[in-house]
C-alpha positions, -999 to 999 in steps of 0.1 A, spaced: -317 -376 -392 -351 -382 -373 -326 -388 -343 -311 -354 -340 -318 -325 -327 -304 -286 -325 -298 -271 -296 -287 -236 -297 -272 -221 -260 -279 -192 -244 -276 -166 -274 -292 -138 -255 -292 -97 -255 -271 -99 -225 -248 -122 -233 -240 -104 -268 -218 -71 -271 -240 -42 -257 -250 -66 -227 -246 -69 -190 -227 -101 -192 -210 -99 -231 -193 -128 -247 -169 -112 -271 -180 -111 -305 -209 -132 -291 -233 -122 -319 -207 -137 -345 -225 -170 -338 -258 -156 -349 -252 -158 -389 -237 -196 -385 -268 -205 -362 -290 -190 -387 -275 -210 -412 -279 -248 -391 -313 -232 -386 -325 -235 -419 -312 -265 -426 -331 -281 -390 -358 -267 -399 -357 -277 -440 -355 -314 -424 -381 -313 -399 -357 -316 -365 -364 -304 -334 -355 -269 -324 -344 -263 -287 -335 -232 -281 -324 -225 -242 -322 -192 -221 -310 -175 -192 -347 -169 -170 -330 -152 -138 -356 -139 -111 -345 -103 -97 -325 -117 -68 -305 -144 -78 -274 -159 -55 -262 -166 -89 -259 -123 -91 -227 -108 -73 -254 -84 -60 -262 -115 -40 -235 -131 -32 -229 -146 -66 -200 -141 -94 -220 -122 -120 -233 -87 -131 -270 -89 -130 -285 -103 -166 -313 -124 -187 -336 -110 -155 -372 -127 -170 -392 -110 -189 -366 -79 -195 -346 -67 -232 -315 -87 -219 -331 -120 -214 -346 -119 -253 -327 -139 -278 -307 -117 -302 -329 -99 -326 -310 -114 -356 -315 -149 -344 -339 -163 -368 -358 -191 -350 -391 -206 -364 -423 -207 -344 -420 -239 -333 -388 -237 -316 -390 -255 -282 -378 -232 -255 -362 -242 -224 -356 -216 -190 -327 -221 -166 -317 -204 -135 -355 -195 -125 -353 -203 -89 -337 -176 -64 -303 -201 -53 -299 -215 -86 -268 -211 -112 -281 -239 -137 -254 -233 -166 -261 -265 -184 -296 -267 -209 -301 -294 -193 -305 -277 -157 -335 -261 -178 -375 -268 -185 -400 -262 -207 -431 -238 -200 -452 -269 -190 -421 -279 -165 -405 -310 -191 -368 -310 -182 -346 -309 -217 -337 -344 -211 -373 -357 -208 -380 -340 -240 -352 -351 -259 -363 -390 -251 -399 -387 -259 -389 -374 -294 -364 -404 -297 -335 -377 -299 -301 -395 -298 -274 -364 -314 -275 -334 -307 -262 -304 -327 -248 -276 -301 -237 -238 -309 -240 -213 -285 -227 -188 -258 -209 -188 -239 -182 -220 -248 -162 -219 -215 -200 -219 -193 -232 -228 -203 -219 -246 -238 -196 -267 -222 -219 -277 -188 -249 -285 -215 -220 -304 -239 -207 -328 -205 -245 -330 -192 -254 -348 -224 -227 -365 -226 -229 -376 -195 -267 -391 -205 -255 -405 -234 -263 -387 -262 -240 -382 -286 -227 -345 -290 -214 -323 -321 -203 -289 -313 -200 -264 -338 -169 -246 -332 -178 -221 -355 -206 -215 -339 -195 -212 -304 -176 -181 -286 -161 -183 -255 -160 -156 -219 -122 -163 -213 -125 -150 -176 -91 -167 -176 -72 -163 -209 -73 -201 -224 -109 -208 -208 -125 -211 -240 -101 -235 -258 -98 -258 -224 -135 -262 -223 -131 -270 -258 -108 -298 -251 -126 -313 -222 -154 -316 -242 -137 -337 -268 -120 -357 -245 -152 -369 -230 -162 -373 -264 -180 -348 -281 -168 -341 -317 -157 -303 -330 -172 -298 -360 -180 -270 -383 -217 -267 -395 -205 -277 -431 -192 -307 -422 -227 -319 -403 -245 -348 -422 -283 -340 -419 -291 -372 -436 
């Protein structure tokens, strides 16, 4: 247990119905997190919770050049987590997209305040498995899911804890496959061994 962590994706204001950018029943996630939560933080494991941290012109905006709506702009009611997401005060927070040419879907794109990139963190606290939920499944879930993988952690993604954009009908459930073909396991939160 001391080797894994939860790290919950991008389960912002924006992303959530009511946003600028919303997943579709995006806030559905929010009960199940809640839940894996409790039990993280029952056990004493790490907490990571990552954001959208967009400055005001982004080339990641159309506005800009980019492919999406403006949303999570720093400091403003989109960019908070959704108010229903119950996460303790000593949740580790992680930014991504801060700088103005930056798209940085995966968590692992993203720092602390003090400037510790995800990964860094993640080794210093001899984290090994991480526990992933999140929005959206087809973006930022699945770029954070193949970024750890591809550093060699191993990955359990909580599909019922995961909702997906489906720019193109089927985007969610491909992402979903990729990810377990590279190796990361589908799971539901019942099924994940804490001990």
């Amino acid at each position: 247990m001391a080797d894994t962590a939860l790290l919950i994706v991008d389960v912002q204001n924006d992303f959530c119905p009511g946003g600028a950018l919303p997943v579709p029943e995006g806030d559905r996630v929010v009960p199940v997190l809640n839940r894996a939560i409790e039990r993280f933080a029952q056990s004493g494991a790490p907490i990571i919770a990552s954001r959208d941290w967009h400055p005001e012109k982004s080339t990641h905006f159309a506005t800009y050049g980019g492919q999406w709506p403006v949303h999570c702009v720093q400091n403003t009611p989109g960019a908070q987590f959704h108010p229903d997401l119950r996460l303790p005060a000593n949740t580790i927070v992680v930014s991504k997209g801060m700088g103005e040419h930056e798209d940085a879907y995966s968590a692992f794109d993203a720092r602390t305040d003090d400037g510790s990139s995800l990964e860094d963190l993640l080794r210093s606290q001899g984290i090994r498995r991480l526990v992933v939920g999140g929005l959206a499944t087809d973006y930022c879930v699945r770029a954070s899911v193949l970024s750890a993988l591809e550093q060699g952690f191993e990955v359990l993604v909580l599909r019922d804890a995961v909702r997906g954009v489906d720019v193109q009908p089927g985007d969610s459930e491909k992402a979903l496959t990729e990810m377990q073909s590279r190796g990361a396991k589908l799971v539901a939160l019942d099924e994940v061994s804490l001990n």
